[in-house]
NUDREN-40056 format. One record per residue: z, y, x of N, C-alpha, C in turn. Coordinates in steps of 0.1 Angstrom, whole numbers, plus 5000, padded with zeros to 4 digits. Layout:
ZYXZYXZYX ...
END
This chain:
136059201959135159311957135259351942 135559471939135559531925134459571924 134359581906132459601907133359701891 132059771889132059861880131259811865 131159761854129859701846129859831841 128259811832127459921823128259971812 129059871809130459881795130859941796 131660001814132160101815131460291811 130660271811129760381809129260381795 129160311789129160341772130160331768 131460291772132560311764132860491769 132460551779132760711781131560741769 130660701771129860791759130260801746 130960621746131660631728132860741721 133460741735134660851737133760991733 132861011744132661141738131761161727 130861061719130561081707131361091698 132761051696133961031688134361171689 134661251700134661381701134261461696 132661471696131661561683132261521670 132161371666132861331653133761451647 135061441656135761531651136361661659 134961711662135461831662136261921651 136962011658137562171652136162211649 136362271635135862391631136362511634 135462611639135462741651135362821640 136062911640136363081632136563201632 136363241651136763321649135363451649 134163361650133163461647132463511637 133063411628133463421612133763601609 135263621617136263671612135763791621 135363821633135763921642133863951643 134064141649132264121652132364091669 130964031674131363991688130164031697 130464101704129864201718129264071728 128364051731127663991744126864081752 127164191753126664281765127464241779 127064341788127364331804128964371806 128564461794129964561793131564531799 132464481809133464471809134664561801 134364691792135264771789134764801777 134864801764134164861751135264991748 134365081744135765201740135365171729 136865211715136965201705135465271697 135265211685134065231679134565331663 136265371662136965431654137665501657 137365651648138265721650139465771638 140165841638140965901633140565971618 141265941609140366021598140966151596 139966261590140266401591141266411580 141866521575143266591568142366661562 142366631550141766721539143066851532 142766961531143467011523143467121512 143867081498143967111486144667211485 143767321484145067481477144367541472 144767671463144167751455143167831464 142167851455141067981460141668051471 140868091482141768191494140068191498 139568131502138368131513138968141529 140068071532140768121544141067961545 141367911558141467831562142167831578 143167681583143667691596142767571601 142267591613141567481621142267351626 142067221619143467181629142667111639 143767041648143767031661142866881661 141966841665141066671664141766611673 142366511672142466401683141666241677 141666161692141366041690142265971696 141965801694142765731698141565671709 142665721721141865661735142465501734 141465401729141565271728140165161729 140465081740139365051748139864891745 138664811744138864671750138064661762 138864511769138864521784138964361788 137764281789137564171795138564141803 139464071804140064021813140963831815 140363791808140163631809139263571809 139263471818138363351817138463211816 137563151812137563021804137062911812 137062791820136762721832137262601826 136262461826136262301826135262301839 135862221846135062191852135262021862 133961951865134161771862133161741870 133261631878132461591888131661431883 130661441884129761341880128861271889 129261091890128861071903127461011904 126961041914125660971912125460841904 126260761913125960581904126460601887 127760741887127560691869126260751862 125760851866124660861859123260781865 123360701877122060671871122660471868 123360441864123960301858123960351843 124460481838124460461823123860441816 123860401800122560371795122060501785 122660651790122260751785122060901793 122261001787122261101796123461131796 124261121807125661141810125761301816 124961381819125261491822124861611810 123661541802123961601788124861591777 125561461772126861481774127461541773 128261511790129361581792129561761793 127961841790127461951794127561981779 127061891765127361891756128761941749 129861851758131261861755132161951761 131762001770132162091780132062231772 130262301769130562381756131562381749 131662261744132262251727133862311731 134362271740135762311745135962411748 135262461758135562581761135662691744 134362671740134362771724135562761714 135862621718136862611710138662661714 138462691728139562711734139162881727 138662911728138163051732138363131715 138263021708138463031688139863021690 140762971696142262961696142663081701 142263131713142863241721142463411709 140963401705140863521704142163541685 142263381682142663391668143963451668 144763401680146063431683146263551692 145363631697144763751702145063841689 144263821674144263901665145263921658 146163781655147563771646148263881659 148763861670149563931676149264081673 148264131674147864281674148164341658 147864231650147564311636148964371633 148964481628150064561621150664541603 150064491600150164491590151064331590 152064321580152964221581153364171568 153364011562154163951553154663831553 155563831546156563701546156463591536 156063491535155963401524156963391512 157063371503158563261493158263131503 159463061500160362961504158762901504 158262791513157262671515156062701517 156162841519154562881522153662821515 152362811523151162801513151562621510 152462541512152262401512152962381500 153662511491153562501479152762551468 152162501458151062491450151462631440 152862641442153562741432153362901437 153362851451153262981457151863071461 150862981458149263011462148863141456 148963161443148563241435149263381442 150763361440151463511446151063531461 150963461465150663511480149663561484 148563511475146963551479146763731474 147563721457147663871454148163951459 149263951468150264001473148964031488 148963931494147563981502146464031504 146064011489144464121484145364311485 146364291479147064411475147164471493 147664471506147664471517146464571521 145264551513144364591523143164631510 143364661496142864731484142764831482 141364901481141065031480140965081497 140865021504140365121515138564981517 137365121523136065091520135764981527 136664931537136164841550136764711541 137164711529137564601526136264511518 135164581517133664531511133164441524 133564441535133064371541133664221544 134364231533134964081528136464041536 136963971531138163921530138263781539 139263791550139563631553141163601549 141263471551142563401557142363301561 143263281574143563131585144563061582 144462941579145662911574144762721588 146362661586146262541594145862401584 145562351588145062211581146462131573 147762181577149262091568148962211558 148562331557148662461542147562301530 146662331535145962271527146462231515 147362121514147362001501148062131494 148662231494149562311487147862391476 147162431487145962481483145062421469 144862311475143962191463145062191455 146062151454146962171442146762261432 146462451442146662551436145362541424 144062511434143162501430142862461417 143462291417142762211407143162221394 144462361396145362391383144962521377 144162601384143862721378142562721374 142362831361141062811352140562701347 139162671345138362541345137162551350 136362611350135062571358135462591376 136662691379137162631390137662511395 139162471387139862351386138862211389 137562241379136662131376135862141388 135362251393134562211409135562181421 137062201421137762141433138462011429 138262001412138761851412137361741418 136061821417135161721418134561751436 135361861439134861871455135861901463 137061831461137861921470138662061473 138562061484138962201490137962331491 138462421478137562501478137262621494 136462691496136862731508137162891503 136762941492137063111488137863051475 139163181479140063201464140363311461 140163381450140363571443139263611455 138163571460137363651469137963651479 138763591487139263591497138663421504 137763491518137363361521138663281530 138563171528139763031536139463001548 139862991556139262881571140162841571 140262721576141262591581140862571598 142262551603141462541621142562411617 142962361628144162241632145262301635 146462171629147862221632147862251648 148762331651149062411664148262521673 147362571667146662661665147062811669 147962831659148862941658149662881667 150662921677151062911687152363041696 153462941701153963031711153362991726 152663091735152263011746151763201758 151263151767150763241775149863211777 148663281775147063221782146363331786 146563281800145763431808146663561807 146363651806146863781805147463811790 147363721780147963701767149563661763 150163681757151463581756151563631739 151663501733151363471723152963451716 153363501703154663441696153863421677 153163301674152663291666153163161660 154263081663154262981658154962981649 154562931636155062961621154063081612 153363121621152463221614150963211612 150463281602148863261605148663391600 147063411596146663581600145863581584 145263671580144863741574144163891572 143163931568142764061569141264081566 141264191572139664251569138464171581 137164151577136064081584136264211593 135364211603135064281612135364411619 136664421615137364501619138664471637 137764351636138364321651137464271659 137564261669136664251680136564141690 135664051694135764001712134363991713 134764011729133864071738133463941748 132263901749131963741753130663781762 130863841774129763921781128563781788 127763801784126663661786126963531779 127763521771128363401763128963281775 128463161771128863031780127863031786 128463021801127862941814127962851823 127162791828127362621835126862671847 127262551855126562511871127162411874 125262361882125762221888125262261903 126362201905126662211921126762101934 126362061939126461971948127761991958 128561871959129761921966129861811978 130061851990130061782000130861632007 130461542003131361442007131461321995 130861401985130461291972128961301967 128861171964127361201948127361251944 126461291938126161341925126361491920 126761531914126961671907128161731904 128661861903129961931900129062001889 129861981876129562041865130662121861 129762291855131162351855130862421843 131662471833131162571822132562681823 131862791820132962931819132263011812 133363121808132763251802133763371803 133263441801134663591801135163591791 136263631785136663691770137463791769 137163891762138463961755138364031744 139864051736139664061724140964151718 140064221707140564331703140864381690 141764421685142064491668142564661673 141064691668140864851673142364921667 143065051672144165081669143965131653 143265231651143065261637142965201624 142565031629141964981615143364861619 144264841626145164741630146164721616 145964781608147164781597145964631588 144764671587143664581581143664401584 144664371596144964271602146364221599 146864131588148064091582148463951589 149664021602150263841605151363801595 151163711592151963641582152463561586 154063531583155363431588155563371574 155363251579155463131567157263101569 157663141554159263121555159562981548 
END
């Protein structure tokens, strides 16, 4: 007769407290504004800017023609973990095994959901540059790239609403390098802290290598690998209609509970402001 001990059930909790440990840091609500209405379809919130024009005195003028850009985001993915929990393991454990796993279940899906819409926004952005030789993993090249990036998206007004860049967790050591060599009361706070997270006003996020990605997910298909993004704060969009949701369900023929979490997503870099979104190919 096989028997099951208690060991077995704190060694799953240890698992998943090691999980919180190290989680990914999530960015992309950081970077994007995000809609939680009912809404399946947002029409664009930008339009077209008018044609001013400069001539001598006349008092005469031609009408010109208004158009917009019919450009809509449109819910069309969803996000699903879903785990069956059996009676004897939650009532043998020596904790709450369905908070937990209801705990962890969130954490994944959001973080699936930070990958998709990130690689959602590098694909769409218009705006485009190419590194020098080693990308950000050289210390030499930090400085030119970031200016070269501020320059991208300077002088137009949506740029007050602050500055990002994504870069992956291998850019890093090129970064602290850049850091701990420029100025001194900078130099001196990332020699004594690290990795600063803002450089020239440009805030940093770090997610984990493979991030950026070639892959298909859902109605997506992604060619991002070797690249990361850059651009203007809130000038892109996802749409997360009721946020994350669960259910537990009783399923027939077993104990205990069917635990499930989902959400809708979709996401967008409205047509007008798409040049404000810089994917960038690390050469």
């Amino acid at each position: 007769m096989n028997t099951l001990s208690t060991k077995t059930y704190r060694d799953k909790y240890r698992s998943a407290s090691l999980e919180v440990a190290l989680r990914n840091g999530l960015v992309a609500e950081a970077i994007c504004s995000v809609d939680r209405s009912d809404l399946k379809t947002l029409q664009s919130p930008y339009q077209t800017a008018p044609t001013v024009v400069v001539q001598a005195l006349a008092g005469t003028y031609t009408p010109a023609a208004y158009t917009i850009t019919d450009d809509t985001l449109t819910v069309a993915d969803e996000f699903i973990v879903s785990e069956h929990i059996f009676d004897f393991e939650e009532s043998l454990s020596m904790f709450d095994l369905f908070a937990a796993r209801q705990e962890d279940q969130n954490y994944a899906v959001m973080a699936k959901i930070d990958g998709f819409v990130l690689n959602v926004i590098t694909e769409a952005g218009t705006g485009t540059y190419t590194t020098p030789a080693g990308g950000f993993t050289s210390a030499a090249n930090i400085n030119e790239i970031m200016s070269n990036l501020a320059s991208k998206v300077a002088g137009f007004s949506e740029s007050y609403n602050g500055l990002f860049l994504v870069i992956e967790n291998t850019d890093v050591p090129g970064f602290i390098q850049a850091q701990a060599a420029n100025g001194f009361s900078f130099a001196d706070a990332a020699l004594n802290n690290g990795f600063m997270s803002s450089y020239m006003g440009i805030d940093v996020y770090v997610v984990r290598s493979g991030v950026f990605k070639d892959a298909t997910e859902g109605t997506q298909t992604f060619t991002n690998a070797g690249h990361r993004v850059f651009g203007v704060k809130n000038v892109a969009t996802y749409a997360a209609p009721r946020g994350i949701k669960f259910e537990e369900k009783a399923v027939s023929g077993k104990t205990g509970m069917e635990l499930v979490t989902f959400g809708y997503i979709g996401a967008k870099v409205w047509a007008p402001k798409a040049s404000l979104i810089v994917d960038i190919t690390l050469a």
